[in-house]
N, C-alpha and C positions, 0 to 999 in steps of 0.2 A: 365387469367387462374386461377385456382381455387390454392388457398392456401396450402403448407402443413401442414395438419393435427392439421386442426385448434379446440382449446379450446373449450369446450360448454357453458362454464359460462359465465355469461354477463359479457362483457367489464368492468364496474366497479366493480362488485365482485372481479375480477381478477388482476385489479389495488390494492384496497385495502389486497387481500392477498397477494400481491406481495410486496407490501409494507410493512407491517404489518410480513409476515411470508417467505420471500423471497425461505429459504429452502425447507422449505413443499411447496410451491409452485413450486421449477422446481422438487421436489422428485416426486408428484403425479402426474405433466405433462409427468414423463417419463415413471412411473408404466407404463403408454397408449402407449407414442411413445417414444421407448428409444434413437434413433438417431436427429431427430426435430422434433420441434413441432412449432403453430404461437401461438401466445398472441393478446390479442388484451386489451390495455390501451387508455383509454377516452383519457387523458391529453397528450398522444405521438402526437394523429395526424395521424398513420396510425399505420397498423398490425405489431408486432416484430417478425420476424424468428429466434427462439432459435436452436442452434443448437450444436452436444458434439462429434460428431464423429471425430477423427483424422485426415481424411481423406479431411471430410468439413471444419475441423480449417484450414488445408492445406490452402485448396480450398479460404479460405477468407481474411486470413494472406501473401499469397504471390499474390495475384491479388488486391492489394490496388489501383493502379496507372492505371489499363488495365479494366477488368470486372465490376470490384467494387472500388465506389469511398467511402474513410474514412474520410469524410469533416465535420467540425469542428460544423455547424450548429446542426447535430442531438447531439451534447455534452451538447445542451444548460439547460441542469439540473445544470450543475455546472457554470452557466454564473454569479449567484450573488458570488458565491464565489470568482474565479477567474477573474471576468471581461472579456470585448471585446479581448483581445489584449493576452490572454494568447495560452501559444503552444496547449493547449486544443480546444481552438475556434479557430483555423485558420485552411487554407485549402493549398490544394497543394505547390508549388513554397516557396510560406510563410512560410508555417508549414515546410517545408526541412529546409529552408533557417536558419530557428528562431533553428530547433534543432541542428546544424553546430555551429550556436553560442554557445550552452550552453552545448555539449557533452564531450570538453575539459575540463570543470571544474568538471568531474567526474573519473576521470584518470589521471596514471604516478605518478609524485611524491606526489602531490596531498594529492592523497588519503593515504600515508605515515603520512602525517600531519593532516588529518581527523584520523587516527587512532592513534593517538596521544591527540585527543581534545577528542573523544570517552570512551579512557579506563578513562583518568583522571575525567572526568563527573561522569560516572559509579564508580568510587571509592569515590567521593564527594557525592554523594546520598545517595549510599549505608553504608556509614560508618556513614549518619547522625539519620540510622532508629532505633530505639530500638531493645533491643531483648526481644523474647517473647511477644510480643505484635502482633498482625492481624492486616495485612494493605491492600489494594487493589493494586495487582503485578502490572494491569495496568496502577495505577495513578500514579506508582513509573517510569515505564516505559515508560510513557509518559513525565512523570519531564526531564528522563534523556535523550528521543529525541528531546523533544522542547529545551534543552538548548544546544544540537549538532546543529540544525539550525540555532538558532541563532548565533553561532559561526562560523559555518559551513558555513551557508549562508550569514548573515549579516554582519558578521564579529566583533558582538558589545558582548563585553567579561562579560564587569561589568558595575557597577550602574546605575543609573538611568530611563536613556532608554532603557537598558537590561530586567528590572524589568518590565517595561512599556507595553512594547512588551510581555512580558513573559503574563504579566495578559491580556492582549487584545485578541492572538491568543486560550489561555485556553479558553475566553469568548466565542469565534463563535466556537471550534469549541465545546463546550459545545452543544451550542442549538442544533446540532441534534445528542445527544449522544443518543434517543429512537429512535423505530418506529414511537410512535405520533410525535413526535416533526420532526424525519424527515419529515414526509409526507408532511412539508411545500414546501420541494423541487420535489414534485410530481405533487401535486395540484396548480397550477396556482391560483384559488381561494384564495388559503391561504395566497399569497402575496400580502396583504393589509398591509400599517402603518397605524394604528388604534393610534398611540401614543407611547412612550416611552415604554410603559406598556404592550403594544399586542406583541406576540410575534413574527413577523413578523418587528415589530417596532421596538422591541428592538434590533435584530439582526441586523436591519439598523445601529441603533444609534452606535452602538459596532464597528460594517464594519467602519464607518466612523472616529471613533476616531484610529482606527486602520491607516488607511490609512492617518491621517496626523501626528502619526510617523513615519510611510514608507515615507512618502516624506518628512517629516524633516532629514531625514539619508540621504536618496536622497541628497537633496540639498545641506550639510556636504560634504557628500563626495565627492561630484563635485570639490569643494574646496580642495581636498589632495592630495598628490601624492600616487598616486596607484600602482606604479611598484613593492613594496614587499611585499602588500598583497595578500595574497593566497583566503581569503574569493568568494564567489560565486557572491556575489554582485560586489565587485572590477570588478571579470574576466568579466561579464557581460557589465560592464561601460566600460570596456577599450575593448570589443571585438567590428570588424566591419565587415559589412558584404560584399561582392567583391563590390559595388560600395560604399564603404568607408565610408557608414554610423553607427553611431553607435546607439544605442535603446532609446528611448526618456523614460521620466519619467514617464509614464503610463505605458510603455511596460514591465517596468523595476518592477512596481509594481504591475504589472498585471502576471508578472512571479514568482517573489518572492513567490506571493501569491500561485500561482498553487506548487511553489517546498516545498513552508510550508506546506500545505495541503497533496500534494500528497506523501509527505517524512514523518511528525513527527507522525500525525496520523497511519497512516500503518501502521509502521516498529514499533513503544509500542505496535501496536496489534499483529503483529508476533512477538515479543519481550513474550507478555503475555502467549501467546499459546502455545510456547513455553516452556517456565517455567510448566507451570500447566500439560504438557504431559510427560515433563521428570520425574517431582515430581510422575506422575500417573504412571511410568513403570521403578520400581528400577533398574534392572537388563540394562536395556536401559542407564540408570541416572552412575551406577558405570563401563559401557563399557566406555561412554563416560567423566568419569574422568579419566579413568586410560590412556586413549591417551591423555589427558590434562595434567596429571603428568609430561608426559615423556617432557614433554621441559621446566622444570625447573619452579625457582620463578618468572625469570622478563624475559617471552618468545616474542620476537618480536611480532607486530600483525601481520606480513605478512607470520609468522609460525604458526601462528594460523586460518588465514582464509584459508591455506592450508592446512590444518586437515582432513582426510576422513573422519570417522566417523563423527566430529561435522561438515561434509558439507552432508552428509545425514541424519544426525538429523535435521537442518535446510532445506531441502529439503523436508522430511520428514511431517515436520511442514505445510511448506507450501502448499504441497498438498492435506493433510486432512483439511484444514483449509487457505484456498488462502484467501486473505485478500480483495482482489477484486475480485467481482462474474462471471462479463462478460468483453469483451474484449468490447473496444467501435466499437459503430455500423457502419458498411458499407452496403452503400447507391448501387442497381442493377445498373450499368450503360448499358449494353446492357443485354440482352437474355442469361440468363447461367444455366446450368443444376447444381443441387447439390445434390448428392445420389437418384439422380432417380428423382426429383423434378422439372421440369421448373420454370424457376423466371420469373419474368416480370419486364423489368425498371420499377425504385421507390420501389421497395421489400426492406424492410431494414432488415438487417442479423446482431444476435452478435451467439458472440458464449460463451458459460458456460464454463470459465474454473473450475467453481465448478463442475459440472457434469461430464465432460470429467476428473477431478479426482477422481472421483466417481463410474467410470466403471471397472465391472468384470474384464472385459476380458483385461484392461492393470494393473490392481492392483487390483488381489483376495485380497478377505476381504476387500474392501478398507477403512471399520470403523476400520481398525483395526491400531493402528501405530505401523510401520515397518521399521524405517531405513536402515535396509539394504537390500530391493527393491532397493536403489541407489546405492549399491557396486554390486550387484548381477546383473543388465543390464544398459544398456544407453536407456533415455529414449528423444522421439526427439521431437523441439520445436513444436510440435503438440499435445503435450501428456503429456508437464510438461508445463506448460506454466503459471506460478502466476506471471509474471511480462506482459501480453498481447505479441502481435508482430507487424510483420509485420511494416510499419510506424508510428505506435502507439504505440510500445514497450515503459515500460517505462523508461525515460530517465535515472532515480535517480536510477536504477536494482542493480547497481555495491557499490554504496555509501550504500544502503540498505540491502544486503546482507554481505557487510564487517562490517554493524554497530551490526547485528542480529548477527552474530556469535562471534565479539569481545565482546559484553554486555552478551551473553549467558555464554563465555568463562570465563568471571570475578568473576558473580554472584556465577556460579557455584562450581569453584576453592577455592574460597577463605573464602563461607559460609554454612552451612548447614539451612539446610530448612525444613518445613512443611507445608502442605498442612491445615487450619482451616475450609474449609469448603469441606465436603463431600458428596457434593450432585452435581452431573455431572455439568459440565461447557459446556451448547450447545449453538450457534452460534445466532447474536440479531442482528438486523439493526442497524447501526450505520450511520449513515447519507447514502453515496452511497456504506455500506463497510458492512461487516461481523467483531466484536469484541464477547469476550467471558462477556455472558448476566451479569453475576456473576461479575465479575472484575477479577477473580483469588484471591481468599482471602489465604491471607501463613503470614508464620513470620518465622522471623530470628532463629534457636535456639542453635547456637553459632557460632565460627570459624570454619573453615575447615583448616589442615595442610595439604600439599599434599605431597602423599605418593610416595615415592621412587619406581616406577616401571621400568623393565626390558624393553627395548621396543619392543623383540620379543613376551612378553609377552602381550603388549599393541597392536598387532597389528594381533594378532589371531585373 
């Protein structure tokens, strides 16, 4: 059956604008067809069905397991990152099986003691920056999610191998902080070692020095008793799964890797976008402290991620600027209609959660930021969707969202700011991700005391 409403530009044109310009490429494929359209990339292997309508996110989000299969193979962009063995690459039975294991370590008291490692991070960065001086918000915001993972996850607090770690995962994920430099994970071609020197090579050489600190902590910690650590790592080693096994040392860092990647990266780029749109909408910036005031100097973090306002300002965020652009692809398993469209087994389908936040007709204006679209309706997992769904939701949602609005909560409260650069901050590939192209350039330009508000007052 004939495809819908397939592209005209040759397959590679289309790969490198897609790469190269991700945005403008689904913006001008919808100008044509605003509900789906096909792509078609050399380097996939067959045609991609984009799709943004609510209705088809439905349709693909809750037929994972029936219609459409979300199997691990088409992930394989991110297979040198994360490896064989990560929740990324696996399939069925597996992939349930592997996220049962590691959903506990995102919830309950937990995450009490993640918001505890959070705020005190964020007051050790922040109090080491100058004032009056221009810094990049991202790379500050990145300082302060890599060293939540690492504590978070690893469990490794201080010296040595804290530092070690620290400078290895900056390294990879450095190399695809462009569009050129991504495209190494595009092009098949471009994954040559040419030498320490090519860059392909040297992302190996990095990968690998990286990976025999993960398994020198590995092997450490096989050796300790793990019963009152909290870290991600621990619960991981001492989890098993019903027939009583527990994760061997690849799986163990073949996951680590997926929950570094897929956590510290992300959450400093909604951390960034964040920052740069409050600064950009004063009136927005002093709603959102004067509900901040009202719980005082040392306000718990679990009254702070329960905040209206700063949970549609961070909604907010995420929707004009999702930090991942599609949901991962599912594969047709039989014959399924989607908005008027027959598919045919092997049809692979994602869906835009940038586009579908992008639409009129659920969010007039939708360049515009507007946090209170979230106070003023509910909006449903089809229609707000920056974390994916279905069996692929991401794991880390809850850890990421309570790190986004405690780090928002701190900066905000405690400093005043400005923006150094006044030239719009639009959207830049970042390896498989959307960050702001600019970094967000601001500087400190003194304390902030907070002000004694009413809370009827704060809550108009």
């Amino acid at each position: 059956m004939p495809t819908p409403n397939p592209l005209k530009t040759p397959a590679f044109f289309q790969e490198l604008q897609w790469v190269v310009d991700p945005v403008g490429y689904m913006e001008n494929a919808t100008q044509q067809y605003p509900d789906i359209f096909t792509a078609r990339f050399v380097n996939f292997g067959s045609n991609l069905v984009f799709v943004n309508h609510p209705q088809a996110m439905q349709e693909i989000l809750t037929n994972d397991r029936k219609k459409l299969f979300a199997g691990g193979k088409e992930n394989k962009i991110l297979q040198p990152l994360v490896g064989d063995y990560s929740t990324f690459m696996l399939d069925g039975d597996r992939h349930r099986k592997r996220r049962q294991l590691i959903m506990p370590s995102f919830h309950g008291d937990r995450m009490r003691s993640y918001g505890e490692i959070i705020s005190n991070i964020t007051e050790q960065v922040w109090s080491n920056l100058p004032t009056d001086t221009s810094f990049q918000a991202r790379n500050v915001t990145q300082d302060i999610t890599l060293q939540v993972m690492l504590q978070a996850v690893f469990g490794v607090y201080q010296g040595e191998r804290s530092q070690q770690l620290k400078k290895q995962l900056q390294r990879i994920a450095d190399v695809f902080r462009s569009p050129l430099s991504s495209s190494m994970l595009f092009f098949s071609s471009l994954q040559k070692n040419l030498g320490a020197w090519s860059p392909w090579g040297k992302f190996v050489r990095d990968r690998q020095e990286l990976d025999k600190l993960i398994y020198t902590e590995i092997a450490e910690r096989r050796q300790q008793k793990l019963e009152n650590r909290i870290d991600i790592l621990s619960l991981l080693m001492s989890a098993e799964d019903d027939a009583g096994n527990s994760m061997t040392d690849q799986e163990l860092r073949d996951e680590l890797m997926t929950l570094l990647f897929a956590g510290y990266e992300t959450t400093a780029t909604a951390m960034a976008w964040g920052l740069y749109l409050i600064q950009k909408h004063p009136e927005i910036k002093a709603k959102l402290l004067q509900e901040l005031d009202t719980l005082g100097d040392s306000p718990d973090p679990m009254s702070i991620f329960r905040l209206p306002y700063l949970t549609a300002v961070c909604n907010e965020t995420l929707r004009i600027h999702p930090v991942a652009m599609l949901t991962f692809p599912r594969t047709v398993k039989e014959p399924v209609e989607l908005l008027g469209y027959a598919l045919d087994p092997g049809t692979v389908l994602v869906g835009s959660m940038y586009l579908t936040h992008q639409r009129e007709d659920l969010y007039p204006e939708p360049k515009q930021f507007r946090p209170e679209r979230f106070l003023e309706r509910q909006f449903s997992p089809y229609e707000f969707i920056p974390f994916g769904g279905g069996v692929r939701r991401c794991v880390g949602e809850a850890l990421a969202v309570f790190e986004l609005k405690l780090v928002l909560a701190k900066i905000l409260s405690k400093y005043q700011l400005a923006l150094t650069d006044h030239k719009p901050e639009v959207p830049r590939r970042r390896g498989v991700t959307l960050a702001p192209g600019r970094g967000v350039n601001m500087m400190i330009t003194g304390q902030r005391l907070p002000q004694k508000t009413p809370l009827s007052m704060a809550t108009n």
